[in-house]
Backbone as JSON Lines, residues from 0, in Angstrom:
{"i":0,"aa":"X","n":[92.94,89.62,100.64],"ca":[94.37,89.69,100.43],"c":[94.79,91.07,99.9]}
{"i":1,"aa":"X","n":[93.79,91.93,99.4],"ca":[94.25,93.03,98.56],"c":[94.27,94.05,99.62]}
{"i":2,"aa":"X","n":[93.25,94.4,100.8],"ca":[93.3,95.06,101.66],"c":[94.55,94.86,102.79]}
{"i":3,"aa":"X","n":[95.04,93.48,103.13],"ca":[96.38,93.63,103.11],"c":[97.61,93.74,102.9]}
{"i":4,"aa":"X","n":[97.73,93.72,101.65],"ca":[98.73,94.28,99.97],"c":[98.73,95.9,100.43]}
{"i":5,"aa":"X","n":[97.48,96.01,100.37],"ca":[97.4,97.83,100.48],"c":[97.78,98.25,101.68]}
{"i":6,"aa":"X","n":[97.42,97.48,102.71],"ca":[97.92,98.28,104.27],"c":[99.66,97.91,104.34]}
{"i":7,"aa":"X","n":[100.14,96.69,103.76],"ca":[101.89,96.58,104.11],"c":[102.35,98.27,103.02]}
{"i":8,"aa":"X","n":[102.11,98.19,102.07],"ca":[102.31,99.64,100.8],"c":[101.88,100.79,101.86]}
{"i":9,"aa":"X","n":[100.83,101.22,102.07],"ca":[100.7,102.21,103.5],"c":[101.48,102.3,104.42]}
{"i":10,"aa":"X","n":[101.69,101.29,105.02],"ca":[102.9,101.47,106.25],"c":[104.05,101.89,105.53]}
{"i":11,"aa":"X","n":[104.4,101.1,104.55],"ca":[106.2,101.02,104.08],"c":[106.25,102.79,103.43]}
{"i":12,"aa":"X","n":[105.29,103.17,102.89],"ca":[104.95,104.79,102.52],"c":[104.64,105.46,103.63]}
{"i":13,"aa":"X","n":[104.5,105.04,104.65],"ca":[104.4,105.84,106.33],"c":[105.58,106.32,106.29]}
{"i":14,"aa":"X","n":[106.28,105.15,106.3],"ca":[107.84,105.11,106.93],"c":[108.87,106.0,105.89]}
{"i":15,"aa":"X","n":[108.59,106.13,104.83],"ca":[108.66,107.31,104.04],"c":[108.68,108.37,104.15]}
{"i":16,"aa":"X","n":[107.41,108.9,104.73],"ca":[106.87,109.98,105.34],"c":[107.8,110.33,106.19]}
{"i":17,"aa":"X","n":[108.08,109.76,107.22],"ca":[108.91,109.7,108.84],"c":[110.44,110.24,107.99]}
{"i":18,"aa":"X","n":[110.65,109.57,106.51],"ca":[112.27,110.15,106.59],"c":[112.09,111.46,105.98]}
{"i":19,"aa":"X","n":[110.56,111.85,105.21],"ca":[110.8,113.38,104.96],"c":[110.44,114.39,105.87]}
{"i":20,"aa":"X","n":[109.71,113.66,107.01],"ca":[109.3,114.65,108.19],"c":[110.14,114.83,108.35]}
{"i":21,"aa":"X","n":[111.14,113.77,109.13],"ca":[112.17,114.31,109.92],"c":[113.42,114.87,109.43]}
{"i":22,"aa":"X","n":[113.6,114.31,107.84],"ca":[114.64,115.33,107.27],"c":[114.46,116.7,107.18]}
{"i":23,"aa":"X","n":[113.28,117.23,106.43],"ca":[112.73,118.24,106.4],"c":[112.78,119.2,107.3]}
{"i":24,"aa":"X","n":[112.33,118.7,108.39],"ca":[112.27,119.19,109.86],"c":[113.66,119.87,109.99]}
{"i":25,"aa":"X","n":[114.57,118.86,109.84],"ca":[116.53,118.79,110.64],"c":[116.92,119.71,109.42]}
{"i":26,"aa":"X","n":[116.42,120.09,108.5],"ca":[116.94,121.08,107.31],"c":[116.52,122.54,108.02]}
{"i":27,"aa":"X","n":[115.41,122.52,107.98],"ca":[114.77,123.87,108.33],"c":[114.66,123.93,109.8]}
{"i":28,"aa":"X","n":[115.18,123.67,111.13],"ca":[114.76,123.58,112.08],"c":[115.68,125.22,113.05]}
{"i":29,"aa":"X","n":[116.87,125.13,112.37],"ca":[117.74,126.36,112.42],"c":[116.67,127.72,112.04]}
{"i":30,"aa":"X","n":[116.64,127.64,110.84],"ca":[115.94,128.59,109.87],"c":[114.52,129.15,110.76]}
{"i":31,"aa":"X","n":[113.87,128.16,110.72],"ca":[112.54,128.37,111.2],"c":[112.03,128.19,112.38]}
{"i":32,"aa":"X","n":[112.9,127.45,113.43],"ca":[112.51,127.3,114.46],"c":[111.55,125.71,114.49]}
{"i":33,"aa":"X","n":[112.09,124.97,115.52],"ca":[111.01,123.22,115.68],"c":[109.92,123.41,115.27]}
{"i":34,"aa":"X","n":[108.9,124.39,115.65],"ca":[107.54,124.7,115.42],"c":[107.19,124.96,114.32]}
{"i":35,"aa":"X","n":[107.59,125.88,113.63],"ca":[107.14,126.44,112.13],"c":[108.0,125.39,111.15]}
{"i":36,"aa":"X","n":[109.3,124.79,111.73],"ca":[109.65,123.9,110.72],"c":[108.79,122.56,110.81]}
{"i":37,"aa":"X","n":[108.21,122.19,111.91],"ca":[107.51,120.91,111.64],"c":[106.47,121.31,111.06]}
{"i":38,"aa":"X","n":[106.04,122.47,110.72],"ca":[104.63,122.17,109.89],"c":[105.09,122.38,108.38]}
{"i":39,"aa":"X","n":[106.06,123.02,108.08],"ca":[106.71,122.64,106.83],"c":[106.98,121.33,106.77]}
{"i":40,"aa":"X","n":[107.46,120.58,107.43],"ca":[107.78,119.39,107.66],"c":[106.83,118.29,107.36]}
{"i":41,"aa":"X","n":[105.77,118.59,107.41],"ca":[104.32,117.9,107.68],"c":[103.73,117.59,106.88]}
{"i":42,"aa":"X","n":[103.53,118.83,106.28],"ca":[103.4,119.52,104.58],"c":[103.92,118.85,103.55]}
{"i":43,"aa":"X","n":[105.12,118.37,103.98],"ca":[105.96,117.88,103.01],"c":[105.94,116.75,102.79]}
{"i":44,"aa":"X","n":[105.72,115.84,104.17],"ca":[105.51,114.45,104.48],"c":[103.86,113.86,103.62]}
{"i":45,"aa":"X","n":[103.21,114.8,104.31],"ca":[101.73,114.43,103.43],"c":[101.56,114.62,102.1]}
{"i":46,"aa":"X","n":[102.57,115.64,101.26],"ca":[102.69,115.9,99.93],"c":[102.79,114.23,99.75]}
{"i":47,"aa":"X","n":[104.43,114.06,100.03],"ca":[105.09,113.01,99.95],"c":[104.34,111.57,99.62]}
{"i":48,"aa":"X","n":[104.13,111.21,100.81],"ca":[102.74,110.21,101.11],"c":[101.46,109.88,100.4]}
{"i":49,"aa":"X","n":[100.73,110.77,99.86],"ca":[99.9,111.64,98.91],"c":[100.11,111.03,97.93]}
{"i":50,"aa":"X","n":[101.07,111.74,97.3],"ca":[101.77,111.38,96.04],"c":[101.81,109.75,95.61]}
{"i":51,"aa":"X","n":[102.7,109.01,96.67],"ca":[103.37,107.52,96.56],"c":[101.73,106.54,96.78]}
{"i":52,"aa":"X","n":[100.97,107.05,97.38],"ca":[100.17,106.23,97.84],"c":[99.18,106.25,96.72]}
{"i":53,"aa":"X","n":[98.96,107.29,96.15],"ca":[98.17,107.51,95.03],"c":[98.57,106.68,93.73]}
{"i":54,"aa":"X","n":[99.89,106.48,93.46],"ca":[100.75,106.03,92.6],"c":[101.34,104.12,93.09]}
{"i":55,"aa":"X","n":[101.06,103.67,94.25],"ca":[101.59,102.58,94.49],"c":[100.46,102.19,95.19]}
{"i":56,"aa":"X","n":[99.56,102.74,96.53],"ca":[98.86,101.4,97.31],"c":[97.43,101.6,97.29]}
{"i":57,"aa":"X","n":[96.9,102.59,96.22],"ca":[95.29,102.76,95.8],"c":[95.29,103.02,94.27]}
{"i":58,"aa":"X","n":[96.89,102.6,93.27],"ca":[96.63,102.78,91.85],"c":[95.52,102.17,91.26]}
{"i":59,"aa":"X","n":[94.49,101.38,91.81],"ca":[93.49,100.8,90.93],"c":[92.31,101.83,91.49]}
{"i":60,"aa":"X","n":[91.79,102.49,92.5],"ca":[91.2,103.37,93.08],"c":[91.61,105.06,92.79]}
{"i":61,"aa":"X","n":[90.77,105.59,92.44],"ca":[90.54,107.02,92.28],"c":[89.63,107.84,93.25]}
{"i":62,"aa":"X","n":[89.51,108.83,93.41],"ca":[89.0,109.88,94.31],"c":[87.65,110.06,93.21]}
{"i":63,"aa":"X","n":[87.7,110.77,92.23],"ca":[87.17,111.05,91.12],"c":[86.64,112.46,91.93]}
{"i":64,"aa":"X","n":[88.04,113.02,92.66],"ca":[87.97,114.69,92.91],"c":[89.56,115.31,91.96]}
{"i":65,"aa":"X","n":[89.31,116.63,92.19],"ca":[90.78,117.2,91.35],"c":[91.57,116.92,92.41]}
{"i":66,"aa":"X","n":[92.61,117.08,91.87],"ca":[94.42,116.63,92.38],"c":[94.39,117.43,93.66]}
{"i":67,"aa":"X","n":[93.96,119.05,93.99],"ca":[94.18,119.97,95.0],"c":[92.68,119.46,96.21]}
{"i":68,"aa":"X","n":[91.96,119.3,95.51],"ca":[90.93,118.95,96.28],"c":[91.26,117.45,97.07]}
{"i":69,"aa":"X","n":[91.79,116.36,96.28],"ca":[92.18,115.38,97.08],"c":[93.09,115.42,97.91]}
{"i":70,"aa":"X","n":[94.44,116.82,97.69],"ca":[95.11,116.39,98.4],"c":[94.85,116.92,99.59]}
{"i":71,"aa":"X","n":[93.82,117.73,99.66],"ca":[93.25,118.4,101.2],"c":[92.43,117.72,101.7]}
{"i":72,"aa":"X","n":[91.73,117.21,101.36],"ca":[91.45,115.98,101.93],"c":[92.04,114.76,102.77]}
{"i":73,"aa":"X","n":[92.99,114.47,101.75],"ca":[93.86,113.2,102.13],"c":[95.25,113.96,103.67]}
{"i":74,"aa":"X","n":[94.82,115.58,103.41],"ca":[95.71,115.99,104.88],"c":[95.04,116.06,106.05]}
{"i":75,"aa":"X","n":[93.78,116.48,105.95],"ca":[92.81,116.81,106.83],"c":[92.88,115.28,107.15]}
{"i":76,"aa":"X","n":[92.88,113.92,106.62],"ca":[92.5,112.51,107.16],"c":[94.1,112.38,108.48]}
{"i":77,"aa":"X","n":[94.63,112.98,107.31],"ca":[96.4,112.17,108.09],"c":[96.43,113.01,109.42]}
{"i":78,"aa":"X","n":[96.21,113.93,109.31],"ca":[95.77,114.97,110.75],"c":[95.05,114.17,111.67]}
{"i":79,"aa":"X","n":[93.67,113.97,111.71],"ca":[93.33,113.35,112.11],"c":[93.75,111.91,112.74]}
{"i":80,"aa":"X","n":[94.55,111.6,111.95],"ca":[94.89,110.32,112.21],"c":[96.19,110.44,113.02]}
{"i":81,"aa":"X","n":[96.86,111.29,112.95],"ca":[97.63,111.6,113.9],"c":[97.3,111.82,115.21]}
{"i":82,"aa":"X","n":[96.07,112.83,115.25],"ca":[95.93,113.04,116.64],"c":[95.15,111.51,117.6]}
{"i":83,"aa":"X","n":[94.33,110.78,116.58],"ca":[94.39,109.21,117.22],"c":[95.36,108.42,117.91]}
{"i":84,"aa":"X","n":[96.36,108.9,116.85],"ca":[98.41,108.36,117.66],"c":[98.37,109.29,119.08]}
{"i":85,"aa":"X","n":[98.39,110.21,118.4],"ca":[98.63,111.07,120.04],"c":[97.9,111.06,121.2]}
{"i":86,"aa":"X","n":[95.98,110.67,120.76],"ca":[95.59,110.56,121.85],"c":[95.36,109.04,122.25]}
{"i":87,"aa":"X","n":[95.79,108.11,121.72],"ca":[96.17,106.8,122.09],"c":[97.32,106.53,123.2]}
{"i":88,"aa":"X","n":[98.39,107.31,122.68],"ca":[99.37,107.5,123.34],"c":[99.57,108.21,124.8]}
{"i":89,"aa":"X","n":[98.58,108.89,124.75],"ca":[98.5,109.9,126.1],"c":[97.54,108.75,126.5]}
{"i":90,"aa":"X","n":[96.1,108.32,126.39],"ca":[95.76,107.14,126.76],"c":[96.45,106.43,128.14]}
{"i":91,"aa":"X","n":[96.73,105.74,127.1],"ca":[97.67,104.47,127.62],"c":[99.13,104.75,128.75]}
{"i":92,"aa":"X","n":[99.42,106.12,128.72],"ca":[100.49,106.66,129.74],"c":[99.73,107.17,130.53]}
{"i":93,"aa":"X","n":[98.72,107.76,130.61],"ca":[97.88,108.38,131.88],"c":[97.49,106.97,132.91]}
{"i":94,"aa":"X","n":[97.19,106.18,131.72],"ca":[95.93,104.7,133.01],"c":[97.21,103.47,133.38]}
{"i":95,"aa":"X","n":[98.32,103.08,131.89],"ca":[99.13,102.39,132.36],"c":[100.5,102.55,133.4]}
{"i":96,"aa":"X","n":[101.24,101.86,134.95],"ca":[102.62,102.11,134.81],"c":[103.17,101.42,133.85]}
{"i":97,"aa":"X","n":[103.14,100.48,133.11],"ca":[103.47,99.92,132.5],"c":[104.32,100.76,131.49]}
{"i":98,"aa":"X","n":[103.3,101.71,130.51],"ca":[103.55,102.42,129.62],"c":[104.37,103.69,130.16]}
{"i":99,"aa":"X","n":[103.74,104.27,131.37],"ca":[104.54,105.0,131.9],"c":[106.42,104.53,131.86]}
{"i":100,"aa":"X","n":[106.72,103.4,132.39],"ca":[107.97,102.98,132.61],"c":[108.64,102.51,131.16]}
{"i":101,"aa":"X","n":[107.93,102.33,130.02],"ca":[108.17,102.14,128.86],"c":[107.28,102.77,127.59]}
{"i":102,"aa":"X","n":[107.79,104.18,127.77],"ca":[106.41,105.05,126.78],"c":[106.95,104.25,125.45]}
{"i":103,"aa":"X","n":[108.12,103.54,124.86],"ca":[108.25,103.37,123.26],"c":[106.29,102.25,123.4]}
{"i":104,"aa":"X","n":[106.1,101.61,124.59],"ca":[104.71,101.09,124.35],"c":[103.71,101.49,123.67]}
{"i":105,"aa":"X","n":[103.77,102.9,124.16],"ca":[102.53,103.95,123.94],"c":[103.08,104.71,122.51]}
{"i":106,"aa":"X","n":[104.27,104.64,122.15],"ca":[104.7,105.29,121.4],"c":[104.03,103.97,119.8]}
{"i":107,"aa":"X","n":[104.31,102.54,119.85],"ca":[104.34,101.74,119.46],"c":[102.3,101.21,118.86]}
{"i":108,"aa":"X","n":[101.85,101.54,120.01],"ca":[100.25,101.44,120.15],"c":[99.7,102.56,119.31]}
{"i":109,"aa":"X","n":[100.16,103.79,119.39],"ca":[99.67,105.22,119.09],"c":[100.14,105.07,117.39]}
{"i":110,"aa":"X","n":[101.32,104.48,116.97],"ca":[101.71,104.32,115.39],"c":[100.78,103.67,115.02]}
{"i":111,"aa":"X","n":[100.46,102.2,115.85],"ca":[99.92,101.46,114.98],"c":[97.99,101.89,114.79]}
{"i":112,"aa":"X","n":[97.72,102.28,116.14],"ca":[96.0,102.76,115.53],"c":[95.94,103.95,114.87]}
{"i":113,"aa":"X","n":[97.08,104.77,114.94],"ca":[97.08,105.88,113.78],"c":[97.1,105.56,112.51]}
{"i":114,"aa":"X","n":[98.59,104.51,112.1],"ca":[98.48,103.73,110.87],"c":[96.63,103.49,110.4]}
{"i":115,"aa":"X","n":[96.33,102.48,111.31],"ca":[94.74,101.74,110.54],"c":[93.66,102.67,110.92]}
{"i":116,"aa":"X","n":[94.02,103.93,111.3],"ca":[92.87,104.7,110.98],"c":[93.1,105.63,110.25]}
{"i":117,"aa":"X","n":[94.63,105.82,109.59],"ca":[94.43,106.81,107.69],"c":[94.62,106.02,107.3]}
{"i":118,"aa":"X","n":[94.74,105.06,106.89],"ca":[94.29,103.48,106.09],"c":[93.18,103.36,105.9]}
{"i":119,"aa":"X","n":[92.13,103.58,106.59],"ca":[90.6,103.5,106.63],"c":[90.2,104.28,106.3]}
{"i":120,"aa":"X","n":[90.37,105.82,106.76],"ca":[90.14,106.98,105.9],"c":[90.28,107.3,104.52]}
{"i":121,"aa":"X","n":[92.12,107.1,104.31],"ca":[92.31,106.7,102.95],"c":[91.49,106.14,102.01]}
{"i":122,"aa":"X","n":[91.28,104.81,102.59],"ca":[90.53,104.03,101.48],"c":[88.92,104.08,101.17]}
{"i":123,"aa":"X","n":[88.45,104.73,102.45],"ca":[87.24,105.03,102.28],"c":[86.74,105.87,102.21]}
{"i":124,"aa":"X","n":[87.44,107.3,102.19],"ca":[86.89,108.39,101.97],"c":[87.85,109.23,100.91]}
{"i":125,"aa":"X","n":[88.88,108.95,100.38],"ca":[89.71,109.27,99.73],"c":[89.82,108.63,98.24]}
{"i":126,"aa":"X","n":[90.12,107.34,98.4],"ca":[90.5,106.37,97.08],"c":[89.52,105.66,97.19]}
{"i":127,"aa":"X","n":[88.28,105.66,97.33],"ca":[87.56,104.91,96.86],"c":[86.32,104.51,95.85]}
{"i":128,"aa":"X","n":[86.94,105.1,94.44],"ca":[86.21,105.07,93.65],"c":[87.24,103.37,92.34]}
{"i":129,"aa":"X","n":[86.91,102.24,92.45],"ca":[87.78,101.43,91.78],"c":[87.5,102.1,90.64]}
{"i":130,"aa":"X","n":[88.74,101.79,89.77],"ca":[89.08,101.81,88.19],"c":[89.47,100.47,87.54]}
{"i":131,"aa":"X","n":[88.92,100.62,86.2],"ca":[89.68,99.31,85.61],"c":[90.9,99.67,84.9]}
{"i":132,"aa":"X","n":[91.84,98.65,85.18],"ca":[93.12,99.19,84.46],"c":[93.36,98.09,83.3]}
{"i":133,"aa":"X","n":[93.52,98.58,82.6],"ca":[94.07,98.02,80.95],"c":[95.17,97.92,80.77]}
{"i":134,"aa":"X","n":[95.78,97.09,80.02],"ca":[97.34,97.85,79.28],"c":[97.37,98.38,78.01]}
{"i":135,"aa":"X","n":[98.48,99.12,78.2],"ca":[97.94,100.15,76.99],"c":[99.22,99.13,76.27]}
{"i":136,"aa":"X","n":[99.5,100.17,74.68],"ca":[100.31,98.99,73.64],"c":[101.55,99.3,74.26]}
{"i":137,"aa":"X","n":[102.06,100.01,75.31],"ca":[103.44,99.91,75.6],"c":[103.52,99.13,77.03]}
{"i":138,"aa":"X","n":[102.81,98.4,77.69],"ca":[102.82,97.55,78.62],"c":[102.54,98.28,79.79]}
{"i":139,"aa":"X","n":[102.12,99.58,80.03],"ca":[101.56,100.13,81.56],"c":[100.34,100.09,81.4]}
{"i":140,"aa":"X","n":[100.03,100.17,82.42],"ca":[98.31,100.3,82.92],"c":[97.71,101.42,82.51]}
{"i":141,"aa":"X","n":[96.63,101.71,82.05],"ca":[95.93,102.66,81.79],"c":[94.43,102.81,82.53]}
{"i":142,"aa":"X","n":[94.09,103.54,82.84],"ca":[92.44,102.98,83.92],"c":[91.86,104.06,82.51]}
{"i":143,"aa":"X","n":[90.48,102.98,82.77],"ca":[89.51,103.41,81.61],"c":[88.61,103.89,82.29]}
């Protein structure tokens, strides 16, 4: 039950991601041009993501690396895991008409094995050191 607690918190922090990509992006896209603004964009999203996921859907799990070291890590996974979306997606439009005549298919297939493979990464090469959490005397958690 906890591994699916953690993957609904992953997605709903995906979808997070998606409003600072694409805000980010639509801020700087004038400025910098689609290209150089989506990797600001990206940057920002994985900060983003990083951050919330560390703090909401692996708070009982630690890296037990420093803060800069995890978070290059945890980009190098989401990278990766992106290009799974993308090459899922090309996939499934090259062999299906199906997908061809309805790419949101391929678009839909490519989210979701991207999703469960930085989910997997995440949790297994990133956050996976458990902690015990305590409460401390003002009622938050403390990991010992």
């Amino acid at each position: 039950m906890q591994k699916i607690k953690e993957l609904f918190f992953f997605g709903m922090i995906g979808g997070v991601g998606f409003i600072v990509d694409s805000g980010v992006l639509y801020l700087l896209k004038d400025a910098l041009g689609l290209y150089a603004g989506r990797g600001v964009s990206f940057v920002c999203a994985v900060l983003t993501t990083w951050i919330l996921n560390k703090m909401i859907t692996f708070r009982q799990s630690r890296s037990g690396r420093s803060a800069l070291s995890e978070a290059i890590r945890y980009g190098i996974c989401m990278l990766s895991g992106g290009a799974v979306n993308y090459l899922t997606y090309w996939f499934l439009v090259s062999c299906y008409a199906l997908v061809q005549q309805y790419p949101i298919l391929g678009v839909a297939a490519g989210s979701l094995t991207g999703m469960v493979f930085n989910y997997s990464t995440a949790r297994f090469f990133i956050f996976n050191q458990k902690t015990r959490l305590s409460a401390s005397p003002d009622g938050k958690p403390n990991p010992r």
